[in-house]
N, C-alpha and C positions, 0 to 999 in steps of 0.2 A: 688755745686752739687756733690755727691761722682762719683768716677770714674766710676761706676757698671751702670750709666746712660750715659756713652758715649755712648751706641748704640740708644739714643733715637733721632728722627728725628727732632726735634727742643727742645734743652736744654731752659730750664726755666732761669729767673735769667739776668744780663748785664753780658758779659762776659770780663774778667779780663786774661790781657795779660801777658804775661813770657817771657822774652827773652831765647832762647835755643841754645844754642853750640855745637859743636860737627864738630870731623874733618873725614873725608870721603874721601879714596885715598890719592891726595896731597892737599886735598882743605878744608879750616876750614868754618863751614856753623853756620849762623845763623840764626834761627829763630823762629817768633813769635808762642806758644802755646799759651792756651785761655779755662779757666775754661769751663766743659761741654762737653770737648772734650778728646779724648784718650791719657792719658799718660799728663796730662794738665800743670805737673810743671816740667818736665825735658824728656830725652829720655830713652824709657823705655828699659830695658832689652834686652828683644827679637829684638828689633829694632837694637840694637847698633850689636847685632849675627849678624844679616841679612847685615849690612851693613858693615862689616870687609869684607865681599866677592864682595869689590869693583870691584873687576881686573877680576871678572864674569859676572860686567852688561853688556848688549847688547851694540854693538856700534852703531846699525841699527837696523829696524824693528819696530812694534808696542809693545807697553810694557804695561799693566794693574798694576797698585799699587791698590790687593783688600784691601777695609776697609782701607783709606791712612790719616783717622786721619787729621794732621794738614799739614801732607806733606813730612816728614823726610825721606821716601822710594825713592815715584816719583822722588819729587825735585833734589835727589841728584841724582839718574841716571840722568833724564834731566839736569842736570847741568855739570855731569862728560861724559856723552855721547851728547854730541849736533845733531848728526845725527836721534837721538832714536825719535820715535813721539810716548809720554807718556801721556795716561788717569790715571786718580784715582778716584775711586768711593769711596763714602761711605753714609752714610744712614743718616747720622746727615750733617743740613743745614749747621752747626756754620763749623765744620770742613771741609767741601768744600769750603767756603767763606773763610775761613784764608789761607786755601792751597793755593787758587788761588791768594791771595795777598801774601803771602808770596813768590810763583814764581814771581810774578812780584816787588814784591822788589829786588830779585836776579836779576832781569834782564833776568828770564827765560824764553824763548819764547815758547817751545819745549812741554808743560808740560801746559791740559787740567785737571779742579778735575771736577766733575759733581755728583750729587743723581743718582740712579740708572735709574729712568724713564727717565735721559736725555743722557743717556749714547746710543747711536747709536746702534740698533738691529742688525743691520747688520756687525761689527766690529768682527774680529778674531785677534786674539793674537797672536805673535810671543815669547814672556813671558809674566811670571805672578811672581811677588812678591808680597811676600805678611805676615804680620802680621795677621793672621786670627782672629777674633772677640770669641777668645774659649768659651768668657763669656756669651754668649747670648744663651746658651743651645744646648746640641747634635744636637737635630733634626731642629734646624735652621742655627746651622751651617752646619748640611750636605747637607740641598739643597740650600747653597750660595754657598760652594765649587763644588756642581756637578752643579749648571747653570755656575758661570764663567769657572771652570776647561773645562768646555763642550765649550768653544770659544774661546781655545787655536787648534790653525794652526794644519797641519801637520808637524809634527816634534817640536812644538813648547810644550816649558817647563816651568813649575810652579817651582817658591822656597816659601815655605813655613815655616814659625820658629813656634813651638809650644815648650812652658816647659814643660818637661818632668813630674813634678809632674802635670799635667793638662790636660795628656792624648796625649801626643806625638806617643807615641809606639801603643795603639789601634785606633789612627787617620791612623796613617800608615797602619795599615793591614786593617782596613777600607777602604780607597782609593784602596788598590790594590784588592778590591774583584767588589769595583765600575764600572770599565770598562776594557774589556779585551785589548784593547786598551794603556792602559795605562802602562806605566812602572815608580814603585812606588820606591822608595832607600832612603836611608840616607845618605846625601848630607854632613853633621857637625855635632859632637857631642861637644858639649863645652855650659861649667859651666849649667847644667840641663836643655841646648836646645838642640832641633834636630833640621836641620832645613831639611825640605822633600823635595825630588825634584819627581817632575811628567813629565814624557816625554811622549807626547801623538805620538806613533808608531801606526800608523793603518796597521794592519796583511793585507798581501797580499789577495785578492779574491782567 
């Protein structure tokens, strides 16, 4: 299945597993990827961005990994932060069922992946990481990023990686015109990412 169908909510096909590497703070992680799903034969790009800002995960609090793929976000917070209690959503079955076996190959306790409809209504964020879905068109990615970005805490913060050839720069003045609320920056510029941070400040009454 080409990659441009990872956003579909059950991949077609037996899915076909990859083992995947990659080292994270002081810790070398492995784990399973699986055709149908995002980034299905190695780590992608923007991931590996996101994930050099180890020594920025949360060590407490709640944490959302949006769109968490096979798990390479969550897992490794939840694995380098044990204190953290980590959700990961995303819309495809196949990639929530490998995440959650893939933590529990780790031995990760910490670290929930769920479809959106099971993801608890009532849950606010203390952060958000996140690999955003750019591929699945403007206008569905902007009301994925304004529902979850909208159940981020007081004072709690979004990182976001977008390539800059893929609309990094008008995602960004898009968010900061989204909620006054919000305070929108660039967090990293490196090899044609950005990665966005959103810190949800609610102005004084």
């Amino acid at each position: 299945m080409p990659q441009d169908h990872y956003f579909s909510s059950n991949p077609s096909g037996d899915a076909k597993l990859r083992s995947v590497s990659f080292r994270v703070g002081d810790q070398d992680l492995t784990l399973n990827a699986a055709t149908g799903t995002f980034s299905s034969g190695k780590l992608d790009k923007g991931t590996a961005v996101l994930l050099k800002l180890a020594d920025r995960f949360p060590a407490s609090g709640r944490v959302l990994d949006l769109g968490c793929g096979w798990g390479p976000i969550g897992i490794s917070i939840a694995k380098l932060q044990p204190n953290a209690e980590v959700w990961a959503v995303d819309i495809n079955s196949r990639s929530v069922e490998l995440a959650n076996q893939n933590s529990k190959d780790l031995a990760v306790e910490n670290f929930t992946a769920v479809t959106p409809e099971n993801l608890p209504s009532d849950l606010k964020f203390n952060e958000i990481w996140s690999n955003p879905p750019i591929r699945i068109g403007k206008q569905a990615l902007h009301e994925l990023l304004t529902t979850y970005l909208g159940r981020l805490s007081e004072s709690g913060r979004a990182l976001l990686v977008v390539q800059k050839q893929l609309g990094a720069e008008s995602l960004l003045s898009w968010l900061a015109d989204q909620n006054s609320n919000w305070n929108v920056s660039r967090a990293v510029n490196e090899k044609g990412y950005r990665v966005i941070e959103v810190v949800n400040s609610p102005k004084s009454p």
